[in-house]
C-alpha positions in Angstrom: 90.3 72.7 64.0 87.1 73.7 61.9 85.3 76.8 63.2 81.8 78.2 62.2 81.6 81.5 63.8 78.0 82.4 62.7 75.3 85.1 63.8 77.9 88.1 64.1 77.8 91.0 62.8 81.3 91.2 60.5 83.4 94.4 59.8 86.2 94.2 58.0 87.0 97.7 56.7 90.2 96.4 54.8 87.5 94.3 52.6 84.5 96.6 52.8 82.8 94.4 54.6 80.5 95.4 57.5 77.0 92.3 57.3 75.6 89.9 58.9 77.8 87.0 58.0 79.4 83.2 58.8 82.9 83.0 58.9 84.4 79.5 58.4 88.1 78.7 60.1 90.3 75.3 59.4 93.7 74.8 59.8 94.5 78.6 61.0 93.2 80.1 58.0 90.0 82.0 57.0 87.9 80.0 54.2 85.0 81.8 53.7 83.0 84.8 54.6 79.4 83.3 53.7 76.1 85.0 53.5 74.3 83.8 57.3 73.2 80.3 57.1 74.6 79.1 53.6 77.6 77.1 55.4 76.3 73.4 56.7 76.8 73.3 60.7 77.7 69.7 60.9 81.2 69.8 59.3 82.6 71.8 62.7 84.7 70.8 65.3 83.4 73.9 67.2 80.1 76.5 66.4 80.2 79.8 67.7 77.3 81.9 67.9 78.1 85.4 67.9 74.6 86.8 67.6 74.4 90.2 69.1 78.4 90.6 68.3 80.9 92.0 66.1 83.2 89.6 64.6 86.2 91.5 63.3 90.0 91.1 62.2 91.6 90.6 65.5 92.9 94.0 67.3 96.6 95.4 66.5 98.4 97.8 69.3 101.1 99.5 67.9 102.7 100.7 71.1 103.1 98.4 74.4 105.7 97.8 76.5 106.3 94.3 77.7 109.1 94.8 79.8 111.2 91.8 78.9 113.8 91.7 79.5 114.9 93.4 82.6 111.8 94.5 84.3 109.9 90.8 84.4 108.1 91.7 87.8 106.1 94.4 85.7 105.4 92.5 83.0 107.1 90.2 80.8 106.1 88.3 77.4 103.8 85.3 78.9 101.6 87.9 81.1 101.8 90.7 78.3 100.5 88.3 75.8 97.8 86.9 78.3 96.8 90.7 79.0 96.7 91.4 75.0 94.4 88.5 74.3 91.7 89.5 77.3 91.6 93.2 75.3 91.0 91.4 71.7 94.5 91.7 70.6 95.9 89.1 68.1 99.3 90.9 67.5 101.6 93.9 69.3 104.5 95.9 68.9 107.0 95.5 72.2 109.1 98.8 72.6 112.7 98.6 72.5 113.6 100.8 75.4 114.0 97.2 78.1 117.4 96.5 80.3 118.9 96.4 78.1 118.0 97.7 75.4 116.6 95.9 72.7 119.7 96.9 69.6 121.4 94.1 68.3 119.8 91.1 66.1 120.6 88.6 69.2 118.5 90.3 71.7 115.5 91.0 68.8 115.6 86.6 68.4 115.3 86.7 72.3 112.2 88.3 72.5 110.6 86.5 69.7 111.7 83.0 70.8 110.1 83.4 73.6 107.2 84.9 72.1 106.9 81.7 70.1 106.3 79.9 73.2 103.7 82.2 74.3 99.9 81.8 73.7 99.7 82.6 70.5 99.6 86.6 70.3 102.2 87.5 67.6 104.7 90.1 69.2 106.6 92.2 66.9 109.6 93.5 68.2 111.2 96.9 67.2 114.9 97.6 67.5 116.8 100.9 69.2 117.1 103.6 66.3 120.5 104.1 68.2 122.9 102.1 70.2 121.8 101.9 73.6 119.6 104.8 72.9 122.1 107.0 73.9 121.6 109.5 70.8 125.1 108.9 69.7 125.3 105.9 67.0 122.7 104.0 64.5 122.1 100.8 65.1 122.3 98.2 62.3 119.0 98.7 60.8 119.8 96.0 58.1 120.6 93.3 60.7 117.8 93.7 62.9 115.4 93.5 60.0 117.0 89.8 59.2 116.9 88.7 63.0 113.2 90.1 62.2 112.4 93.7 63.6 109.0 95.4 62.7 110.2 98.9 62.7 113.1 100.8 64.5 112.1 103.6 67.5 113.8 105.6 70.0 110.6 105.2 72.1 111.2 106.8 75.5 113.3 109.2 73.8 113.5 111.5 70.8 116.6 111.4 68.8 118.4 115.0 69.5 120.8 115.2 66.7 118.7 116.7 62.8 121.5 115.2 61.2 121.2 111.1 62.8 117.5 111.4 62.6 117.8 112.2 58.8 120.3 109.6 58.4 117.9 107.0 60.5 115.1 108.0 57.7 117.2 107.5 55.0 118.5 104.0 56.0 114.9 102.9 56.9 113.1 104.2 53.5 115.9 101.9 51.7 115.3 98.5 53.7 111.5 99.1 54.1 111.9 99.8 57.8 109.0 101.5 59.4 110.2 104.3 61.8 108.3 105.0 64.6 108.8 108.5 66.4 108.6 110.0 70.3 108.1 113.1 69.6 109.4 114.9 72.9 112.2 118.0 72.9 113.8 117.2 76.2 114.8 120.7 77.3 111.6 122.0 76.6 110.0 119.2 78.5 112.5 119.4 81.1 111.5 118.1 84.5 107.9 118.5 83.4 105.2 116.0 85.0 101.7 117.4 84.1 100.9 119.1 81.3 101.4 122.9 81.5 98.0 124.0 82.1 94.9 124.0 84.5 96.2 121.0 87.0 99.9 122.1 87.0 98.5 125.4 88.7 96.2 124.1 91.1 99.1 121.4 92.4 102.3 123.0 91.8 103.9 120.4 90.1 106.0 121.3 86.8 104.7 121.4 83.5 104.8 120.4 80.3 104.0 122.9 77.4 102.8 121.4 74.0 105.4 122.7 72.3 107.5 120.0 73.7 105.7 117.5 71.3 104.9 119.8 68.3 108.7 120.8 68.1 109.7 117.3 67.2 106.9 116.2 64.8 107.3 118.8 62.6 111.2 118.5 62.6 111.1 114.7 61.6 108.0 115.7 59.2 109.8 118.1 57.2 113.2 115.9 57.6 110.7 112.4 56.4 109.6 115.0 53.6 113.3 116.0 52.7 114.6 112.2 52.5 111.8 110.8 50.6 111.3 108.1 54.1 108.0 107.9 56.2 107.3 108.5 59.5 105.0 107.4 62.3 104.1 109.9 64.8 103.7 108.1 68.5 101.3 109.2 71.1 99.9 112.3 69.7 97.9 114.5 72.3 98.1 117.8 71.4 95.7 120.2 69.3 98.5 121.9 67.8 100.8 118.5 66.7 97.5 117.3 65.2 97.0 120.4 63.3 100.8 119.9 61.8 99.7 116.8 60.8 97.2 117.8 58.8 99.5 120.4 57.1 102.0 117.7 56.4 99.8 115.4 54.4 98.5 117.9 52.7 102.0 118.5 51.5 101.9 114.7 50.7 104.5 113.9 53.8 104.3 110.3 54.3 103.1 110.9 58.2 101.3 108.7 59.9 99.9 109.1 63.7 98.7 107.6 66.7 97.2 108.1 69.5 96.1 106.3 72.8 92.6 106.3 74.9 93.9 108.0 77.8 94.2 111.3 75.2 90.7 111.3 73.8 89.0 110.2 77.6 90.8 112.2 79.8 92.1 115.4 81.0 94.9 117.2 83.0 92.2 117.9 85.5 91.8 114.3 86.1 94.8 113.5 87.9 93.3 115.5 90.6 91.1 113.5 93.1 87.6 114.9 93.9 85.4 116.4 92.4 84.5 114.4 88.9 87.5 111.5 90.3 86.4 108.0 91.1 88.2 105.4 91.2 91.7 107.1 92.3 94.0 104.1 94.0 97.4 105.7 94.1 96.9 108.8 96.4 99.6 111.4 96.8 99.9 115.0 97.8 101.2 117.7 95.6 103.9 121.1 96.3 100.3 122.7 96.8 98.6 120.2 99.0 96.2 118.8 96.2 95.8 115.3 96.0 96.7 113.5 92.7 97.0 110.4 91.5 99.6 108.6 90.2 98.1 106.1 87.6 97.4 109.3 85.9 101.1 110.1 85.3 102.2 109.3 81.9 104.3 110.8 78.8 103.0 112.8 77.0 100.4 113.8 79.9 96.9 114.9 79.7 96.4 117.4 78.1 93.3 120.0 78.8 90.0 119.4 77.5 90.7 121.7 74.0 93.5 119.3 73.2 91.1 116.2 74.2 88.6 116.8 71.5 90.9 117.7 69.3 91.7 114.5 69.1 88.7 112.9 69.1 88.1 115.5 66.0 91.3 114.0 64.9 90.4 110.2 65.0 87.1 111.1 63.5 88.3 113.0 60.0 91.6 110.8 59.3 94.4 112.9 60.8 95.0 109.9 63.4 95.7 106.7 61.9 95.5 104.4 64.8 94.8 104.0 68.4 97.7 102.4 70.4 97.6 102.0 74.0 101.2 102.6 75.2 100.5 100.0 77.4 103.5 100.7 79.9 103.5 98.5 83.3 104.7 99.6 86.8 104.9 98.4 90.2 102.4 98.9 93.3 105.6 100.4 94.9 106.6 102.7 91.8 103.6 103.8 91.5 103.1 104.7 95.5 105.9 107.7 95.8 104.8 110.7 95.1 103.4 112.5 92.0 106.9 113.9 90.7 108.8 110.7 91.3 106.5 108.1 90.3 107.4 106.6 86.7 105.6 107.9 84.2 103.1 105.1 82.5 99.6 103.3 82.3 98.1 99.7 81.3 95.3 99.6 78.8 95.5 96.8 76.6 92.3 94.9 79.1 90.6 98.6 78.7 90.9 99.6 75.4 88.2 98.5 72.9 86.1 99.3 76.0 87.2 103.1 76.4 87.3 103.7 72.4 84.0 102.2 71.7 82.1 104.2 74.3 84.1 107.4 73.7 84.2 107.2 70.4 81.2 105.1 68.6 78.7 105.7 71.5 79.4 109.4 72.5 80.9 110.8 69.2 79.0 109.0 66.7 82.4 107.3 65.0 80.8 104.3 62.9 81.9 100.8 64.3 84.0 100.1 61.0 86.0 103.2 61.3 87.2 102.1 64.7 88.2 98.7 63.6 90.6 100.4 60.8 92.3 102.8 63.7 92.5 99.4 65.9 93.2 96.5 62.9 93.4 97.3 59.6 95.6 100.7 59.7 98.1 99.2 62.1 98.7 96.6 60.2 98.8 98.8 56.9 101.5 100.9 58.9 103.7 98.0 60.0 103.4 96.1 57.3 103.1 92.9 59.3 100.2 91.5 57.9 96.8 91.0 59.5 93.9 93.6 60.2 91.8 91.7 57.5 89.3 88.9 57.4 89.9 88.3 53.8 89.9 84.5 52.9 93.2 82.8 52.7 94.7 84.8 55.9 95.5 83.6 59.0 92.7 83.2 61.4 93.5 86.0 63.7 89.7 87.2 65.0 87.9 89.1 67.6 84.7 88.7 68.9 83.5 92.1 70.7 79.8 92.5 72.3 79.6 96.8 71.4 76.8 97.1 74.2 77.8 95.4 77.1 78.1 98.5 80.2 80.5 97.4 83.2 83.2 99.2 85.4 87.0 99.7 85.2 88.2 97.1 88.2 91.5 98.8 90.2 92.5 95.0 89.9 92.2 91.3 89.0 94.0 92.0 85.1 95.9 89.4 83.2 98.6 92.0 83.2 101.2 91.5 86.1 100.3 95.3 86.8 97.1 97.4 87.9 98.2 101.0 86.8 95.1 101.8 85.0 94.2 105.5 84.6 90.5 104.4 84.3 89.4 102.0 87.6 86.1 103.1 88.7 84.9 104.0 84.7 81.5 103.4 83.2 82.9 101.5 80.1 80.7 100.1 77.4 81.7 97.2 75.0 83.5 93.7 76.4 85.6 91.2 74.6 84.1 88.0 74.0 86.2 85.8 72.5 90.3 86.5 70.8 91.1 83.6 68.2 95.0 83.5 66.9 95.7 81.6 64.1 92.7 79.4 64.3 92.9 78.7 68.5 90.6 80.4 70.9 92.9 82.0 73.4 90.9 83.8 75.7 87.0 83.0 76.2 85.0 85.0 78.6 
């Protein structure tokens, strides 16, 4: 198909471009990025005006779990990739920690076979650092590159033992292999559901202290430093991993970090109903007799409001590198026991351009292009996967976003087989118009 897409504003930060300008699409690929008005409208199978809009490289999450295989009912390739495309996304990075667990090149083809059958989202799939996860034995990094892994994480885990981690670095930096990194000591996090602050006092349930993150970023830092390998840094949201970070590329560490919205929106406080609440679906009582809400249970929690605009501080002068959502699907039923045994984990792919532009651009001041590199073209960078760029000659992978549009979080009704969103009842601002992969409109409000 021939596409104008004309009217739009276009930001590309990987090309320093942010103009009014026509972008022209045929056979999948960019063409041209035209001054507005220069390209002749009758040569188009389709026109798309996208006055009022930004038209930009289509949206990259780093971080999402898809569930598949094992946990289908949650979510599973088809509905994750419908859910992606409704929240701008034109490629993700699936998680390896499924039943079972994604660590051998056969179960890496699985996923992206079926992938290929999907709508058109490109899924990456990463690979188990260690066999099973159990902590005990690499997997073989070099074979699930071939079968075509994207990176290799422990995600849901860290990797307890200095000397496997080091070894896991190592292998990686030789084959290319980005390494992604939860950064969680388990015995300090221990049975830890809230983050050790305000709310874990007022509720009674057990906390977890920051040190829990910062322990492990700056061990697989200094160990990234010592083997010459790089590291990604995954769901950062505390003050005191961020300001790590900063010491370690100073030092010229090859870090790199994300974060998701849930950390720069929210607040420990939050999973408390009343008061500044709305929109609270999954009621429960706590030790103390507080109500809380489930669907604002995840890992790492929120964190108090110091570590929330840190992070915002942190997105805004470079120390992040990209905004991932973690999307992680549950259950109605999970997510109904109470606070301490409900799983930990939020969707946010539908929410997330949303939350980020109206946090970040509208109430912070962040400029529009600087969100599309944290969202596109730094997650792309990091990968290595290609994309994040509307630079002629690349696949046609584009978002259409209208940055003004002001609606409310639903508690229901997503493409995603689940509704655990930490944000139903939100003021949001900024609504996906249009997601085109490879050339094909795949979601159209």
């Amino acid at each position: 198909m021939r596409m104008l897409i004309t009217g739009g504003r276009v930001i590309d930060p990987a090309s320093d471009i942010d103009r009014s300008a026509d972008i022209v699409v045929d056979a999948g690929r960019i063409v041209s990025v035209n001054e507005p008005g220069q390209t002749p409208v009758g040569s188009f199978d389709r026109v798309i005006d996208a006055g009022g809009c930004w038209v930009v490289p289509g949206l990259i999450d780093m971080h999402v779990h898809f569930r598949d295989p094992g946990q289908e009912y949650k979510e599973d390739i088809f509905t994750g990739c419908e859910s992606a495309a409704a929240g701008g996304f034109t490629a993700v990075c699936c998680m390896p920690n499924t039943m079972p667990v994604i660590d051998t090149p056969e179960k890496i083809k699985y996923v992206l076979q079926k992938a290929g059958n999907a709508n058109g989202v490109r899924v990456l799939q990463t690979g188990a650092i260690t066999v099973g996860q159990r902590g005990k034995e690499l997997t073989d990094f070099a074979a699930l590159k071939k079968a075509g892994a994207a990176a290799v994480t422990e995600d849901g885990h860290s990797v307890s033992s200095v000397k496997l981690m080091r070894e896991a670095l190592r292998k990686a930096a030789a084959l290319g292999l980005p390494v992604l990194d939860h950064t969680e000591q388990p015995e300090i996090r221990d049975a830890g559901c809230v983050h050790r602050g305000t709310a874990a006092g007022l509720t009674g349930l057990p906390g977890i202290p920051e040190e829990a993150e910062s322990m492990i970023a700056i061990r697989d830092m200094l160990l990234a430093e010592e083997t010459g390998g790089a590291i990604h840094l995954q769901h950062i949201s505390t003050s005191e991993s961020l300001e790590l970070i900063r010491m370690a590329k100073k030092r010229g560490i090859k870090a790199t970090a994300e974060t998701a919205p849930h950390y720069f929106t929210l607040t420990d406080e939050d999973i408390i109903v009343g008061g500044n609440s709305k929109g609270n679906y999954h009621r429960c009582k706590s030790p103390k007799g507080a109500t809380v809400d489930t669907h604002r249970k995840m890992n790492p929690p929120l964190r108090s409001a110091r570590d929330r605009q840190a992070v915002i501080d942190a997105l805004m002068d470079g120390t992040l590198d990209a905004i991932a959502t973690d999307h992680a699907p549950h259950s109605i039923e999970e997510k109904s026991r109470e606070f301490i045994k409900a799983p930990f984990g939020v969707i946010g792919l539908e929410t997330s351009f949303a939350m980020s532009n109206k946090v970040l651009v509208h109430d912070n001041g962040m400029s529009p292009s600087r969100l599309i590199e944290l969202m596109s073209a730094n997650p792309a960078k990091i990968l290595g996967c290609g994309g994040g760029t509307l630079a002629p000659g690349t696949r046609a992978d584009i978002a259409v976003l209208d940055p003004d549009e002001v609606w409310t979080v639903p508690a229901s009704g997503f493409r995603s087989k689940s509704e655990n969103t930490p944000f139903a009842g939100a003021e949001v601002r900024g609504a996906v118009v249009m997601t085109i992969a490879g050339g094909n409109v795949i979601f159209e409000r």
